[in-house]
C-alpha positions as CSV (number, residue, x, y, z in Angstrom):
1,X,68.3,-106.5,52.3
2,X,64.6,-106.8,51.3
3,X,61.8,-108.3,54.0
4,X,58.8,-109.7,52.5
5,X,55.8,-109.1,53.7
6,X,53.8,-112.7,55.1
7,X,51.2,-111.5,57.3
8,X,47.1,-111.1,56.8
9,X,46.1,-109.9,53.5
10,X,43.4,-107.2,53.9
11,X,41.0,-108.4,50.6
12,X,39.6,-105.2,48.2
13,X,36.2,-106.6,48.7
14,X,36.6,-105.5,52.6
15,X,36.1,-102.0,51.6
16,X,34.0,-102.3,48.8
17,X,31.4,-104.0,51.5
18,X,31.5,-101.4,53.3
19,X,31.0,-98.9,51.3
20,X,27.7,-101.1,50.0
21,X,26.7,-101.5,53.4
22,X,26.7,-97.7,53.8
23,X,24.7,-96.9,50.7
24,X,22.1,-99.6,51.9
25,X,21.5,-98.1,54.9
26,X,21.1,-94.6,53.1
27,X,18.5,-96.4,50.5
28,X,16.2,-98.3,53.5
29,X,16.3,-94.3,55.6
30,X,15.2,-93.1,52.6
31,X,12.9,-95.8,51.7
32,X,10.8,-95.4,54.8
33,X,10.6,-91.7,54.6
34,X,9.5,-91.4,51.4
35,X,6.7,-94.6,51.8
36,X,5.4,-93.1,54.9
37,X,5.7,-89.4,53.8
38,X,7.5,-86.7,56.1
39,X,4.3,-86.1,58.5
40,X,4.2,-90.2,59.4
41,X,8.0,-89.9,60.5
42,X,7.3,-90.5,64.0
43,X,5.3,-93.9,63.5
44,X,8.7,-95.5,62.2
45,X,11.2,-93.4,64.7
46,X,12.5,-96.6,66.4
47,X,13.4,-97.8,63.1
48,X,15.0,-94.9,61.6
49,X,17.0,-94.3,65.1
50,X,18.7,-97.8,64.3
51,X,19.0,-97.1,60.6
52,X,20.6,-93.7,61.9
53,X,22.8,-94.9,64.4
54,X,24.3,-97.7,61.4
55,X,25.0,-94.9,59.4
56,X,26.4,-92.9,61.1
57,X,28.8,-95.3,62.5
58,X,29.5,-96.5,59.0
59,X,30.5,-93.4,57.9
60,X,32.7,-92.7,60.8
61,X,34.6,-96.5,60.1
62,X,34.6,-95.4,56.6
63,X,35.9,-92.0,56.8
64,X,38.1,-92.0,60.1
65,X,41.9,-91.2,59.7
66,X,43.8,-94.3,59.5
67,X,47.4,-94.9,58.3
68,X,48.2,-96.7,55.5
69,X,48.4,-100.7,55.7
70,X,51.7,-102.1,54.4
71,X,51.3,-105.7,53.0
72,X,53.9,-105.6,50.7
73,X,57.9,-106.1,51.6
74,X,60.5,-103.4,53.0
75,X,64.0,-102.9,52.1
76,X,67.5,-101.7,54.6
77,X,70.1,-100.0,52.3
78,X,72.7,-98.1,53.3
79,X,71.3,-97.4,57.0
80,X,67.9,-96.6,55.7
81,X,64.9,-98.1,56.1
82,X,62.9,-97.9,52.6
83,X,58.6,-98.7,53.0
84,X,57.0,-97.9,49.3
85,X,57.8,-94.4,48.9
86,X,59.5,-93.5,52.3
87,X,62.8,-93.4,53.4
88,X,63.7,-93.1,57.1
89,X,67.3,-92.9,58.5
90,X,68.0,-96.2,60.6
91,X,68.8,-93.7,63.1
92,X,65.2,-92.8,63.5
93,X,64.0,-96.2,64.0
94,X,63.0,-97.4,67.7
95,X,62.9,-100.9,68.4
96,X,60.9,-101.8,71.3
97,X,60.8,-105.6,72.3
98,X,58.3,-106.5,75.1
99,X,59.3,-109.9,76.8
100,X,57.3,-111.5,79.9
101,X,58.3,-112.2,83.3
102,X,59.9,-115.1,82.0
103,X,62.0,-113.3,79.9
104,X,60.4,-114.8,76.8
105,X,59.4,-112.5,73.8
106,X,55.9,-111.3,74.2
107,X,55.6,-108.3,71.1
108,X,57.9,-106.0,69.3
109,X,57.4,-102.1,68.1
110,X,58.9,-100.6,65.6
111,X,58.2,-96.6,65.1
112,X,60.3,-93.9,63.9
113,X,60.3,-90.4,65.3
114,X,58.6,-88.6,62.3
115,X,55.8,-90.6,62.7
116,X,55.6,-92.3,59.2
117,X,56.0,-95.9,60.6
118,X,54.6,-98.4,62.7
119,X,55.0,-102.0,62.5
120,X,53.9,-103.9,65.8
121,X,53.9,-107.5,65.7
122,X,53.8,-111.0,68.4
123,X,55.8,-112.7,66.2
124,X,59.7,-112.7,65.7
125,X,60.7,-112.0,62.6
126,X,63.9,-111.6,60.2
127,X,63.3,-108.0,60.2
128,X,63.5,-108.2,63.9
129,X,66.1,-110.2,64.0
130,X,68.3,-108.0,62.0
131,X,66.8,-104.7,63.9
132,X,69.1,-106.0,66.8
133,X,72.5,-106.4,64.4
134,X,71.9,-102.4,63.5
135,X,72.3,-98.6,64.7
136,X,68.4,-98.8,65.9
137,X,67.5,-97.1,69.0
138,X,67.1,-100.3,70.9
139,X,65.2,-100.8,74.1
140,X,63.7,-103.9,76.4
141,X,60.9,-104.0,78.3
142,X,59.5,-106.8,81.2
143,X,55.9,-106.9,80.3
144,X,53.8,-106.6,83.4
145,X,50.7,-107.2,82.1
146,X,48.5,-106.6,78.4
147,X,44.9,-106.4,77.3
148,X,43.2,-106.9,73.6
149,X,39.9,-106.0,72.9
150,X,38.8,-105.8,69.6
151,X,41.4,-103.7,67.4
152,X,42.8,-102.3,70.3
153,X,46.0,-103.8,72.2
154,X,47.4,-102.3,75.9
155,X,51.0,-103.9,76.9
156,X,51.8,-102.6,80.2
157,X,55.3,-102.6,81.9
158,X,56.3,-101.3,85.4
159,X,56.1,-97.3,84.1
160,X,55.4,-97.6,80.5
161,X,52.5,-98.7,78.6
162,X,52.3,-99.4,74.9
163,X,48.6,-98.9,73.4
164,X,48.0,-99.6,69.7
165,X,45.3,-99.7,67.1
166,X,45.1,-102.8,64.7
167,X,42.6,-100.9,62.5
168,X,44.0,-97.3,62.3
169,X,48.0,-97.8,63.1
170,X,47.7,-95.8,66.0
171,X,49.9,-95.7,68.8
172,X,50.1,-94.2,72.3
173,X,53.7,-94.6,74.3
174,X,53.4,-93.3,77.7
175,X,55.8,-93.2,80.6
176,X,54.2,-93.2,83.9
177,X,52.0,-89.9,83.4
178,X,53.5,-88.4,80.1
179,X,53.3,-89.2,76.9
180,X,56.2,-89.9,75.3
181,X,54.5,-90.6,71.7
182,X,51.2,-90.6,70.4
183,X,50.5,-90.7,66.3
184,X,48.5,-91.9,63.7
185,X,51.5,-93.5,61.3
186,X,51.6,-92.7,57.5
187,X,52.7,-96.3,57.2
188,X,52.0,-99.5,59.7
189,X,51.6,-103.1,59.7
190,X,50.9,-105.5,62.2
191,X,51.9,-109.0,62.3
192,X,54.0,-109.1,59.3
193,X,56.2,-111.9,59.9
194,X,59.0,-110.3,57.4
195,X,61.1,-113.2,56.1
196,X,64.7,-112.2,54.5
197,X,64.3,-112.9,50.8
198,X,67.4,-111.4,49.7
């Protein structure tokens, strides 16, 4: 059975901006020190803070570990789960569903427990749908309560709380005051919305 992928499409140029606004910022630090000269520094040092700070955190969104982004489709054969180049055992999988009070769906989670997957998603999908036919370690949680801020989401039930990282595929599982998981994915994905294509 093969999922395809229908979720955001990160765009090349995303990166390549970056990586332009980072050598930008290099050229103007640059440009003022050598204009002004070394000694004349300090007449230009609320300037150069700011240019500093920007750099620095362009570099650290530039170079800070992040899984890979999976935009592409995945494929179940023969009890495995196959994502470009991995292969996990079905067995492996965890498939985490989050509904509210209501006992509507809220989110699902899927992980494995090597760490090379992450898919988290507000949508039901086929994939998801056929999760719950399988040999999946399936589990369901009454979602208390959830926060997003930015790239980061917090789903909170009664003793477990799911945290995850839309930019970076990190994830944090925690029950009551231990952690239960907590991984930076080789793989993840977030809002796929896999439809069944074969």
């Amino acid at each position: 059975m093969v999922f395809a992928y229908n979720g955001h499409k990160t765009k090349d140029y995303e990166s390549f901006a970056s990586g332009c606004s980072l050598f930008i910022a290099l050229a103007a630090i640059i440009g003022i020190i050598s204009v002004n000269g070394l000694s004349n520094v300090s007449e230009n040092s609320i300037e150069l803070s700011i240019l500093l700070f920007i750099t620095v955190m362009l570099f650290y969104n530039l170079f800070k570990k992040k899984g890979k982004t999976h935009q592409r489709f995945v494929k179940i054969e023969k009890n495995f789960l196959l994502i470009d180049t991995f292969k996990i055992p079905l067995k492996d999988i965890h498939f985490d569903t989050y509904n509210t009070p209501d006992s509507e769906f809220s989110r699902y989670h899927i992980w494995d427990t090597k760490g090379v997957c992450s898919f988290y998603s507000v949508f039901e999908d086929d994939l998801s749908r056929h999760l719950k036919t399988t040999v999946v370690d399936q589990a369901i949680f009454k979602e208390n309560s959830s926060r997003h801020s930015d790239e980061h989401i917090v789903a909170s039930t009664e003793n477990r709380n799911l945290y995850f990282n839309l930019e970076t595929g990190y994830y944090k599982i925690t029950k009551e005051k231990s952690v239960l998981k907590e991984v930076i994915p080789s793989i993840y994905c977030y809002d796929a919305r896999f439809t069944l294509t074969i």
